[in-house]
ROSEPA-105855 format. One record per atom (N, C-alpha, C): residue in three letters; x, y, z. Coordinates in steps of 0.001 Angstrom, whole numbers, padded with zeros to 6 digits, always signed. Example, Ala and Ser with C-alpha at 12.3 -4.5 7.8 and 13.67 -1.06 7.14 Angstrom:
2
ala+013190-005690+007800 ala+012300-004500+007800 ala+013200-003300+007800 ser+012850-002250+007080 ser+013670-001060+007140 ser+012900+000030+007870 
END
This chain:
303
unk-000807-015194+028073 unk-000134-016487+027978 unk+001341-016303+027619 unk+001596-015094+026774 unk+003191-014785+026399 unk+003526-015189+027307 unk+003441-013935+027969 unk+003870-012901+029415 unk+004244-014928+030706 unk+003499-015136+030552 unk+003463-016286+031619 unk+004213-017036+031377 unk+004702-017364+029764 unk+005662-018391+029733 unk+006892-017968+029271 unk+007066-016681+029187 unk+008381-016214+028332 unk+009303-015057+029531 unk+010288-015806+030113 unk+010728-014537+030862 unk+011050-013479+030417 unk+011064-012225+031126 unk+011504-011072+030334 unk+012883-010136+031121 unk+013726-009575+030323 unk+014510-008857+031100 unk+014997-007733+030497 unk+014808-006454+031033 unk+015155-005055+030659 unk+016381-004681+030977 unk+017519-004247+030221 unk+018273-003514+030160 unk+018432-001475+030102 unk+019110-001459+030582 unk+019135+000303+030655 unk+020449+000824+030844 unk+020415+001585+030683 unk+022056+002381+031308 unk+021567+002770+032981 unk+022859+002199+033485 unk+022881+002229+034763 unk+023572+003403+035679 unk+024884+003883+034867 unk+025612+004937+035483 unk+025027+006107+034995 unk+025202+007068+036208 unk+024600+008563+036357 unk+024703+009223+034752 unk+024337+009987+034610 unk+024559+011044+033297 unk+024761+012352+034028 unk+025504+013395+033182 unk+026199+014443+033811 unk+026111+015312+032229 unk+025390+016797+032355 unk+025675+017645+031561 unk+026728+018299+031493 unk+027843+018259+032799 unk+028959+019117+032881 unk+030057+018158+032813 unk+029523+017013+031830 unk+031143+015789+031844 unk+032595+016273+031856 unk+032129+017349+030703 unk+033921+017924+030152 unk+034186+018643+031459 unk+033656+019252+032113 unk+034158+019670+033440 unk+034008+018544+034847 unk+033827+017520+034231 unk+033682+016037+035243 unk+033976+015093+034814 unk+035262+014923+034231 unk+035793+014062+033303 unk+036295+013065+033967 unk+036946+012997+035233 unk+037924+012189+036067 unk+036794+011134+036598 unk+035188+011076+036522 unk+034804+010168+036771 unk+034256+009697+035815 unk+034432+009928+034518 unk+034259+009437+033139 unk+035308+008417+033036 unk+036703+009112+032779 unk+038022+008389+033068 unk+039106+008511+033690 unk+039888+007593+033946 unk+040706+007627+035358 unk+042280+008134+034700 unk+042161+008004+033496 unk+043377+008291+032962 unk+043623+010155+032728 unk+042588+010579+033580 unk+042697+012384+033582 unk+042746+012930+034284 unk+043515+011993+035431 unk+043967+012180+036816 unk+045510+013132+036722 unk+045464+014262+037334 unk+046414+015015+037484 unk+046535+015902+035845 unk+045821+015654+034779 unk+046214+016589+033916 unk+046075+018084+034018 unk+045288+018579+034748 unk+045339+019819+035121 unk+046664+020220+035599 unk+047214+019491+035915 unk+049251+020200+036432 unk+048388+021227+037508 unk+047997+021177+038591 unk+047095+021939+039929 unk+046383+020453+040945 unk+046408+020713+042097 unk+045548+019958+042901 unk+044325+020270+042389 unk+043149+019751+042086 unk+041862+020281+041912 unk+041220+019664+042503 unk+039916+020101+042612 unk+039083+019513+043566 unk+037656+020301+042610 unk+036617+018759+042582 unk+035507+019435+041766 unk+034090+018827+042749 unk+033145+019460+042862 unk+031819+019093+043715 unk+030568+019411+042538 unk+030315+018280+042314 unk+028707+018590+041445 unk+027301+017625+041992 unk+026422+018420+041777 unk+025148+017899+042289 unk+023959+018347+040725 unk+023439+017020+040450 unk+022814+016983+039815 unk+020883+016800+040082 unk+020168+017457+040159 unk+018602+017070+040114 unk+017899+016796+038956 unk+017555+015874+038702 unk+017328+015100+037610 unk+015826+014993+037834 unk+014616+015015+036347 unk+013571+015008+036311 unk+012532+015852+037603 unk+013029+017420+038040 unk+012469+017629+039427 unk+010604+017913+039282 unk+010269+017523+040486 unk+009020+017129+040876 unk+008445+015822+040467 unk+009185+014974+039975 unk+008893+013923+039272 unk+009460+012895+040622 unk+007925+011983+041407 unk+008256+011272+042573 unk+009405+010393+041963 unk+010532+009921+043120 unk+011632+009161+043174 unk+012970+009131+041827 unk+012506+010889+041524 unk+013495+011438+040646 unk+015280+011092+040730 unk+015745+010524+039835 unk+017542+010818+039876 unk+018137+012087+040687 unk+019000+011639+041644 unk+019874+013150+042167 unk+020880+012203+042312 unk+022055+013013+042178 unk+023396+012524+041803 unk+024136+013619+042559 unk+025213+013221+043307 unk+026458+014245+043778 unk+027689+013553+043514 unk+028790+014061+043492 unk+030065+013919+042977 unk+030737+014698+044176 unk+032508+014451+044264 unk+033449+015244+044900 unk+034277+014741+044074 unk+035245+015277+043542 unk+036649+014538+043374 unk+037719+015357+043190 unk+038931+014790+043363 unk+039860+015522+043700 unk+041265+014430+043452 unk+042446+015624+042095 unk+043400+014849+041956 unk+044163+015533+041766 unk+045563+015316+041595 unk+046684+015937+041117 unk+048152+015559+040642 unk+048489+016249+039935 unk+050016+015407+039571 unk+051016+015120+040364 unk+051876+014330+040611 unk+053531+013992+041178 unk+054173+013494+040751 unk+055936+013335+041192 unk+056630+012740+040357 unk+056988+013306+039245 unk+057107+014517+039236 unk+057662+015124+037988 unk+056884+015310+037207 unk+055200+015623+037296 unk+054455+015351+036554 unk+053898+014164+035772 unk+054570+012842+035977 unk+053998+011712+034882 unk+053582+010592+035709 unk+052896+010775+036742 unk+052194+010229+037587 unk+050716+011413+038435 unk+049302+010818+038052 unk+048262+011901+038525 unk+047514+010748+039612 unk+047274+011128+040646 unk+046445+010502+041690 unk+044808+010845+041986 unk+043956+010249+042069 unk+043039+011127+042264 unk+041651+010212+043460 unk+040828+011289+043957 unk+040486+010252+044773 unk+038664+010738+044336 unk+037698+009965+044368 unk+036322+009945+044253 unk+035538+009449+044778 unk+034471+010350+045115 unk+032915+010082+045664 unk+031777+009982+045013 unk+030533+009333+045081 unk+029865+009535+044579 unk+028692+009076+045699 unk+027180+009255+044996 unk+026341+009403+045611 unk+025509+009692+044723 unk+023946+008224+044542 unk+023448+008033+042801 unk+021939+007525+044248 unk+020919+008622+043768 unk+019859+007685+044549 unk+018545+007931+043606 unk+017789+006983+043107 unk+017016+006605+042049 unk+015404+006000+042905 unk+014642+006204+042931 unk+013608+006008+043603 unk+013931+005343+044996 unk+013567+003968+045080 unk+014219+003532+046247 unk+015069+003185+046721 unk+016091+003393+045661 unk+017250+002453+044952 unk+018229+003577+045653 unk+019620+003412+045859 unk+021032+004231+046364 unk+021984+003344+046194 unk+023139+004216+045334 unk+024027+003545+044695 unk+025279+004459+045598 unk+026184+004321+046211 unk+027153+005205+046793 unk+028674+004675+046388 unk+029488+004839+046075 unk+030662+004104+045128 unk+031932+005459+046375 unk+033165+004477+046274 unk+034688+004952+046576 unk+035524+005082+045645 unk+036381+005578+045090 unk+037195+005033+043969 unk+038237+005729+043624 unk+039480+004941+043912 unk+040671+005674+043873 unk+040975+005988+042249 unk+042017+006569+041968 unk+042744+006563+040443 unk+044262+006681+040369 unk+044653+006094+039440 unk+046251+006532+038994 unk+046347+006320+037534 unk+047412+007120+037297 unk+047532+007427+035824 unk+049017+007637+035582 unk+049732+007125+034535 unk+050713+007632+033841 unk+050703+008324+033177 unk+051470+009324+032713 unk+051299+010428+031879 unk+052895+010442+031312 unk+052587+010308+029833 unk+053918+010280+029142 unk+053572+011437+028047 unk+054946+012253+028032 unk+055269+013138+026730 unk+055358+012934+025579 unk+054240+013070+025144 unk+054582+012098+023066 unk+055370+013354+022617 unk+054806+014255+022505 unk+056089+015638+021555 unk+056018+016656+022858 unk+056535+017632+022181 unk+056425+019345+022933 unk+055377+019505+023624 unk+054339+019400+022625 unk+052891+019617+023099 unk+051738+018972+023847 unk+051943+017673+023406 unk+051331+016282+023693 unk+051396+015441+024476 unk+050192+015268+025401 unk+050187+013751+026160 unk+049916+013081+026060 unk+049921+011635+026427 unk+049185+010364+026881 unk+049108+010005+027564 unk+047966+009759+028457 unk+048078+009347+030016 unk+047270+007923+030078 unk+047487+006665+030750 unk+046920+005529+031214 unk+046513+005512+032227 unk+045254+004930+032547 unk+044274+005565+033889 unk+044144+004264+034342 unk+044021+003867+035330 unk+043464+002959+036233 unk+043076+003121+037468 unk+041410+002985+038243 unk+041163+003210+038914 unk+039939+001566+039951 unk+040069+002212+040927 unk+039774+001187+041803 unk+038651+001364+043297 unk+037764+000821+043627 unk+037010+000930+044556 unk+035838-000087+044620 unk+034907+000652+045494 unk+033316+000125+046137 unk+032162+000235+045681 unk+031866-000400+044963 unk+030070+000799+045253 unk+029506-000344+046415 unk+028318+000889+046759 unk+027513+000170+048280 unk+026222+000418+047446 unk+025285-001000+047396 unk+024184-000876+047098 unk+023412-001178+048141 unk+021916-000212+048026 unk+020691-000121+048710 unk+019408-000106+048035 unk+018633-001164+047904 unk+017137-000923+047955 unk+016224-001080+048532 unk+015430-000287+049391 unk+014362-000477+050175 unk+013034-000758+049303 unk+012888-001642+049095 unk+011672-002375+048013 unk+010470-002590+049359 unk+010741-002569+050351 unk+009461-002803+051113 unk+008790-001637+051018 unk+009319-000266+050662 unk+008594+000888+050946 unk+007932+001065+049874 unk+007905+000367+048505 unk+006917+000697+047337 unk+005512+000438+047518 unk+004738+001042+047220 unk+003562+000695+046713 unk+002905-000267+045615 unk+002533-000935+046250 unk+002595-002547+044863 unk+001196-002240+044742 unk+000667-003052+043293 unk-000489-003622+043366 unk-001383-004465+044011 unk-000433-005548+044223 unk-000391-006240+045205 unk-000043-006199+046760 unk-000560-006357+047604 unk-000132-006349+048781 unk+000681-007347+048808 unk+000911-008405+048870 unk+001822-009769+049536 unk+002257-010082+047685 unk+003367-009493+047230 unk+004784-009612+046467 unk+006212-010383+046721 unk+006400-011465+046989 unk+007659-012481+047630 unk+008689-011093+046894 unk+008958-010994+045496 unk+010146-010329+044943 unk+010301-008892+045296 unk+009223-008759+046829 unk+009554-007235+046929 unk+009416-006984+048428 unk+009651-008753+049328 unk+009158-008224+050562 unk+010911-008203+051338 unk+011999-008025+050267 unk+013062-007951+051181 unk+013925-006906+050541 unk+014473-005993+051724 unk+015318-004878+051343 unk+016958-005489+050861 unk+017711-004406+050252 unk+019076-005115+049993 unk+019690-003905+051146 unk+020415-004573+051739 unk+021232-003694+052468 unk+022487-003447+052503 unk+023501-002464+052243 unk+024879-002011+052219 unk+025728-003658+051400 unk+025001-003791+049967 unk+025653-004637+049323 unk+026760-004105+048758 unk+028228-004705+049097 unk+028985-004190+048789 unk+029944-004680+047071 unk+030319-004342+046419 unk+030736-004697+045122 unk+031782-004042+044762 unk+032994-004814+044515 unk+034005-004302+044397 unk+034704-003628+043039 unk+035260-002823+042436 unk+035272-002841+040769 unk+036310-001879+040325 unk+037232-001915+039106 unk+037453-001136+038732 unk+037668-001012+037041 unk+038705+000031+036957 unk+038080+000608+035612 unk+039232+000618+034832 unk+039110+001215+033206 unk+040370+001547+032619 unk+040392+002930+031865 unk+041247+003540+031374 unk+041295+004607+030600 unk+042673+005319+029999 unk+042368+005485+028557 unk+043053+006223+027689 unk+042761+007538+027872 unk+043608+008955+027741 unk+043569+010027+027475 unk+044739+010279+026494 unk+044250+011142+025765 unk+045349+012052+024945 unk+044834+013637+024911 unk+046056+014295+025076 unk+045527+015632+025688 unk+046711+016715+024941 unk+046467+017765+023918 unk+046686+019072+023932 unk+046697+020205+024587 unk+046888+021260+024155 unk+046700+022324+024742 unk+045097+023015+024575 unk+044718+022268+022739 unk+043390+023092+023070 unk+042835+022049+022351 unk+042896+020595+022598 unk+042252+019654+022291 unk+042585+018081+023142 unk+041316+017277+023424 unk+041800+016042+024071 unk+040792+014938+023576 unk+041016+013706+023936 unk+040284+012493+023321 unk+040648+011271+024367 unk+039826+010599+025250 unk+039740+009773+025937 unk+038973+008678+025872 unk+039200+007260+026006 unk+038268+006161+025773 unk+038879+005715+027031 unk+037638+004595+027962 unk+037338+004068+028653 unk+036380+003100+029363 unk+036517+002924+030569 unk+035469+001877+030916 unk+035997+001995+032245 unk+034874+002661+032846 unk+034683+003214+034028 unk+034816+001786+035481 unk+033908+000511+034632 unk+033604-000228+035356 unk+033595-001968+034414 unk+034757-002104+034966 unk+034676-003920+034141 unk+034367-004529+034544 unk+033963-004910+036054 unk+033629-006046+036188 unk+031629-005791+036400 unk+031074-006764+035742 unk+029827-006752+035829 unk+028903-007862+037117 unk+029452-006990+038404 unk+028922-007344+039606 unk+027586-007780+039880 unk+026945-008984+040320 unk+025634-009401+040583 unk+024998-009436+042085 unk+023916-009089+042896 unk+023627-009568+043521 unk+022011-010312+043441 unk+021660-010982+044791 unk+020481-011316+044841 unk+020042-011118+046089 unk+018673-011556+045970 unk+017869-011307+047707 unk+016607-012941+046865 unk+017262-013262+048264 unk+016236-014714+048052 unk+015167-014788+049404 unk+013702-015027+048552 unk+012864-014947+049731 unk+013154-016797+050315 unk+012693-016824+051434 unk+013356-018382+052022 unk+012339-018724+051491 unk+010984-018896+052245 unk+009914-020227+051678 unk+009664-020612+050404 unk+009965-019461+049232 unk+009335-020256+048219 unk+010609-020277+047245 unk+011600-019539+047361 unk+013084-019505+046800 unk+013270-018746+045856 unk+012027-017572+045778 unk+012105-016332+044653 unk+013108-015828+044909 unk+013363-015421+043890 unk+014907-014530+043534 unk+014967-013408+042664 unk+015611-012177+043322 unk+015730-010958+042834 unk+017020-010730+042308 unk+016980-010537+041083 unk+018259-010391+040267 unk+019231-009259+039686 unk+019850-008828+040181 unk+020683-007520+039974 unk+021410-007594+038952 unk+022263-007147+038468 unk+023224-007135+037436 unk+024336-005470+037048 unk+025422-004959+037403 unk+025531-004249+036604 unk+026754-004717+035165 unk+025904-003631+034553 unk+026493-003482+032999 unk+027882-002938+032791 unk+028531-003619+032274 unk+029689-002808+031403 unk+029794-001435+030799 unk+029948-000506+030673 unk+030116+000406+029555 unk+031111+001306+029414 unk+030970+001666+028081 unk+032157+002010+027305 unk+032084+003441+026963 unk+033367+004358+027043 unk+032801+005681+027178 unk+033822+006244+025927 unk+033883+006989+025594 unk+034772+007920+024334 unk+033994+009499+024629 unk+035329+010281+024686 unk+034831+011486+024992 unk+036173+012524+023976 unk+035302+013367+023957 unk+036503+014628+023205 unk+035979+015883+023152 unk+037343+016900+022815 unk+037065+018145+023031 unk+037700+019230+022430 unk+037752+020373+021864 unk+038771+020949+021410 unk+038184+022614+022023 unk+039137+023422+021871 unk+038926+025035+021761 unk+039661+025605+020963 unk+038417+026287+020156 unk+038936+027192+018910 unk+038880+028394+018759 unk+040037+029377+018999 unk+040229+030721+018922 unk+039295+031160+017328 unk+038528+032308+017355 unk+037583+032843+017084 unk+038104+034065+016780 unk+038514+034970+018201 unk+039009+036267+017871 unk+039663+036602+019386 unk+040227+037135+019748 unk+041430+037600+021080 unk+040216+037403+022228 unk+039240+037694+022328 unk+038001+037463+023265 unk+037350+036333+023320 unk+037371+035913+021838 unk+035907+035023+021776 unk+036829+033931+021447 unk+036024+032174+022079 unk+036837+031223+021578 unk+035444+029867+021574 unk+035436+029236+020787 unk+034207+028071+020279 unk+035183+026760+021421 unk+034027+025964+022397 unk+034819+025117+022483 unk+033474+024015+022407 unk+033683+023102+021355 unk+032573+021881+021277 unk+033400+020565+022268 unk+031796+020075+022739 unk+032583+018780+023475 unk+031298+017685+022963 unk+032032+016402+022869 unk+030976+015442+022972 unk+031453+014014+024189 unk+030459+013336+024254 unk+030684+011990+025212 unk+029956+011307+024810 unk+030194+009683+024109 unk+029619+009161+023391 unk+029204+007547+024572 unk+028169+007103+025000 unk+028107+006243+025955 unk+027517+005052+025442 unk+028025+003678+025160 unk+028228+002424+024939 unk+027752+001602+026137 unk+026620+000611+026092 unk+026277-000112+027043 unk+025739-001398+026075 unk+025818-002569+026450 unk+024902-004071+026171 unk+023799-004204+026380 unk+022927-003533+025124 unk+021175-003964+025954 unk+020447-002680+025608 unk+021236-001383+025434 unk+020949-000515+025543 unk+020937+000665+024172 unk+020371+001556+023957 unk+020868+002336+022916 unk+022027+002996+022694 unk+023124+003369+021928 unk+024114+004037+021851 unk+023677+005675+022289 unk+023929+006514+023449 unk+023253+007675+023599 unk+025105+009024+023412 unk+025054+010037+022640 unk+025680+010691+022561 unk+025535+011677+023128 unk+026282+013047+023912 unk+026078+014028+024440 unk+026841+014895+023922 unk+026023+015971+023007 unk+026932+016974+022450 unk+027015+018132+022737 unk+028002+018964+023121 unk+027880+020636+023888 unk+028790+021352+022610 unk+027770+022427+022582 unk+029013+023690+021832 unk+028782+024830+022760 unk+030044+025426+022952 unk+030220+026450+024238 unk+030828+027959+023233 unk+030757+028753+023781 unk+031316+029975+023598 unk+031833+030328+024918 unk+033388+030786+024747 unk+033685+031286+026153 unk+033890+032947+025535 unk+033900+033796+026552 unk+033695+035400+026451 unk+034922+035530+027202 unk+035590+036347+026663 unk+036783+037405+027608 unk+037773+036159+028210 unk+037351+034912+027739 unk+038255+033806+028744 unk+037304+033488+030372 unk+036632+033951+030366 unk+035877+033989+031772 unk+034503+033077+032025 unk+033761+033733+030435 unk+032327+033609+030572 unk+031908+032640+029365 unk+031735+031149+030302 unk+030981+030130+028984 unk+029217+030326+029115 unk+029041+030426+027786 unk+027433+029981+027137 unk+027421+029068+026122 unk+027103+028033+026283 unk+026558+026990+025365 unk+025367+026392+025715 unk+024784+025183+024460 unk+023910+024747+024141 unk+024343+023058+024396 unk+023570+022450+024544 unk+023778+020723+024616 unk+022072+020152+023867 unk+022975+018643+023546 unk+021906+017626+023109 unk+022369+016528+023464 unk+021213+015655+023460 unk+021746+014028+024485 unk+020718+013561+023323 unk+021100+012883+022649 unk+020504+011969+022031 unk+019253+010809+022476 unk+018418+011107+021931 unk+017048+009967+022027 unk+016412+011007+023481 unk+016951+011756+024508 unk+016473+012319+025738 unk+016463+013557+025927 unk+017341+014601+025655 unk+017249+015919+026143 unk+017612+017105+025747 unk+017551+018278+025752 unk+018177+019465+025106 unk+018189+020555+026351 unk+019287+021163+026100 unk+019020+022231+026932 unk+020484+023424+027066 unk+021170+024271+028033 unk+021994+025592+027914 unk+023035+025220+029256 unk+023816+025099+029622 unk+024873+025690+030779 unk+025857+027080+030527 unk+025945+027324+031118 unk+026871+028852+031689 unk+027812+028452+032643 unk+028995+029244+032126 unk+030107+028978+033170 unk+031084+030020+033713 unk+031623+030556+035073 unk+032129+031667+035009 unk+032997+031497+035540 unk+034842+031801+034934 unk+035723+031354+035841 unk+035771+033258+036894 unk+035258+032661+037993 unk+035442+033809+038887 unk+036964+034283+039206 unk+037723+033082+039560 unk+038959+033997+039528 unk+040011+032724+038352 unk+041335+033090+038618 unk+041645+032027+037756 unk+042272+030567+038037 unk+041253+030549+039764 unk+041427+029441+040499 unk+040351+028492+040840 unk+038750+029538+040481 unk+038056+029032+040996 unk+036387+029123+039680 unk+036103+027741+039454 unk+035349+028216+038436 unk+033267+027080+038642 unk+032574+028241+038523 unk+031378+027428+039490 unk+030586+027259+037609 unk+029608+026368+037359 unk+028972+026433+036069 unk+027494+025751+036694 unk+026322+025711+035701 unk+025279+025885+035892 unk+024371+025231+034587 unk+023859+024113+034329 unk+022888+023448+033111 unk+021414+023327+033791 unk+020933+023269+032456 unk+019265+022894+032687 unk+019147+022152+031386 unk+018511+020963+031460 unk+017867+020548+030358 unk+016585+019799+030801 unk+015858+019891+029539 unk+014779+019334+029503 unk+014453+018403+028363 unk+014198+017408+029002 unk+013676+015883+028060 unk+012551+016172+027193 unk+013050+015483+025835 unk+011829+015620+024843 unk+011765+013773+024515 unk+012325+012778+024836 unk+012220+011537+024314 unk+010821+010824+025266 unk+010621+010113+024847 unk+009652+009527+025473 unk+008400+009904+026510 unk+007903+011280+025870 unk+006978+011556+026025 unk+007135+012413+028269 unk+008720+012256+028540 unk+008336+012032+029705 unk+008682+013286+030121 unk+008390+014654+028695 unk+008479+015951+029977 unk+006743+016943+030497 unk+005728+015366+030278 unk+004897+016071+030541 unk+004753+015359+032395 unk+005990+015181+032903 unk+005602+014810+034099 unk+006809+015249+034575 unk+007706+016365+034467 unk+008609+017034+035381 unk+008674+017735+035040 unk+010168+018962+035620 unk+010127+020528+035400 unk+011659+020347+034755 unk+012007+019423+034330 unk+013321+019816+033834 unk+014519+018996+034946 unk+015784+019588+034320 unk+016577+018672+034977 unk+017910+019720+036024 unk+018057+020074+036658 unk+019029+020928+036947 unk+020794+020605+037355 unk+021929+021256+037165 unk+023168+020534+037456 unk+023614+022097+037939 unk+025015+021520+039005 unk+025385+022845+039468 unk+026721+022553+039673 unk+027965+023039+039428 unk+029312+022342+039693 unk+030343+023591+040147 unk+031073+023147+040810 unk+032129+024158+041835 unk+033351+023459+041556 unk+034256+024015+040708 unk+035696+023552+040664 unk+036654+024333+041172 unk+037547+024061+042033 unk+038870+025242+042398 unk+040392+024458+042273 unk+041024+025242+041732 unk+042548+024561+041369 unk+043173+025142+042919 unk+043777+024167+042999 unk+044879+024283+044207 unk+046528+025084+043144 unk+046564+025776+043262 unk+047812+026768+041887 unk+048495+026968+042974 unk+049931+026399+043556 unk+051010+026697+044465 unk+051582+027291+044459 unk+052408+028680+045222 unk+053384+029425+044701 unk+054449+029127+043583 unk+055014+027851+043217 unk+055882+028134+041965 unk+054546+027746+040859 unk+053999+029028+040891 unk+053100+029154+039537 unk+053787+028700+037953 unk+055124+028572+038011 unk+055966+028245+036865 unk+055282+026603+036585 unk+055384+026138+037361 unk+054620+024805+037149 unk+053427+024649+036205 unk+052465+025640+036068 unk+051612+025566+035250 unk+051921+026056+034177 unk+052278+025214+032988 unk+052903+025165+031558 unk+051823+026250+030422 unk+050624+025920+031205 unk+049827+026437+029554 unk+048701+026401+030448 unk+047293+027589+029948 unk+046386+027949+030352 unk+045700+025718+030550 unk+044624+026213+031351 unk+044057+024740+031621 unk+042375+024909+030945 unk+042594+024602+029928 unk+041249+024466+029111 unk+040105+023441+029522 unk+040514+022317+029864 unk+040393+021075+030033 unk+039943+020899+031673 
END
């Protein structure tokens, strides 16, 4: 009798999660467009919960760089988010100012702009029911327009960024005709804060902790914390935790000092749900575009 007279509505976090944020920051926030002082270009693919039917997989491209004397960063992004039947595919440009607070110090203002294209094929589920009105129509190439904001402040071996990837909280629907059921979409706001530092240790060895703290309406506050060891400057090993969901290790190897590929696994301990997958896998390929006047690059790129 509740259930029959009380509507109900679930909230969740809606945007992807990423174990390699600090190395995928530009789609965290838009204001970290061009800080690398290099064209870069980053590709990550995430498998999320594998063997687990209509598991999360996530891919990324993005690619930005500075002009203008450095205090202008451009950057351009892809994405690609597909969730059981569900596909989320987004465009999204960026620009950023970047001003000199001292010697050492930046501040950059991010603003970025684009698409997402939504898809759900709801006819292909398996219902309890055979004849479901709220599930006998697909959404097709719904398009939603949106953009974002972002703070960075950035060192040489420390940075701190707040943002909001996505302000406007876009709706659609799918209305069946005869009886006028209605399927209700919604996305959420959220709010991101991220930081990072690297701490010399000894001429080889250097500690670099990162966290990303993720803010949504409806939802739990979920934190993501990494502590890394890099070796020789080359070779990262660290550990991560995601709060209320997961634990697990990435490795990272800058192969040359243009081109750097890294590698996570974690596995979920919250909600009972790693007795139904094998874990989660991430894989990421970054290469700096470094131009002959190598003078341009001021200070190693930690970040």
């Amino acid at each position: 009798m509740i259930l029959t007279f009380v509507g109900l509505t679930v909230h969740a976090q809606q945007l992807p999660m990423f174990t390699h944020y600090m190395n995928n920051t530009l789609v965290v926030n838009p204001a970290y467009a061009g800080s690398r002082e290099a064209l870069t270009v980053t590709a990550l693919h995430r498998s999320q919960w594998v063997n687990f039917p209509g598991s999360p997989k996530t891919q990324t491209l993005t690619l930005h760089s500075p002009i203008k004397y450095k205090h202008i960063g451009l950057g351009l992004a892809v994405f690609n988010d597909k969730i059981g039947p569900t596909n989320n595919s987004s465009v999204f440009g960026y620009y950023s100012f970047i001003m000199q607070v001292s010697e050492k110090s930046k501040l950059a203002l991010g603003l970025s702009g684009g698409i997402n294209i939504f898809q759900a094929n709801l006819s292909t589920l398996n219902l309890d029911e055979k004849v479901d009105p709220a599930f006998m129509y697909n959404i097709n190439n719904h398009v939603m327009p949106n953009f974002g904001f972002g703070v960075y402040y950035s060192r040489e071996r420390f940075y701190a960024g707040l943002s909001v990837p996505n302000l406007l909280e876009n709706s659609y629907a799918v209305t069946e005709q005869a009886n006028k059921n209605t399927l209700i979409g919604k996305e959420k706001r959220h709010y991101y804060f991220i930081a990072g530092s690297m701490l010399r240790l000894t001429d080889n060895l250097d500690f670099k902790p990162t966290g990303l703290i993720k803010m949504t309406l409806g939802a739990p506050i979920e934190a993501d914390l990494t502590a890394s060891f890099v070796i020789m400057k080359k070779l990262l090993v660290g550990a991560m935790f995601r709060t209320g969901d997961a634990f697990g290790g990435l490795v990272g190897l800058d192969i040359s000092e243009q081109l750097h590929i890294g590698y996570s696994f974690d596995y979920s301990y919250g909600l009972k749900t790693f007795k139904y997958h094998q874990g989660s896998h991430e894989i990421l390929l970054r290469y700096d575009f470094i131009f002959t006047n190598r003078r341009q690059i001021h200070s190693p790129r930690y970040f």
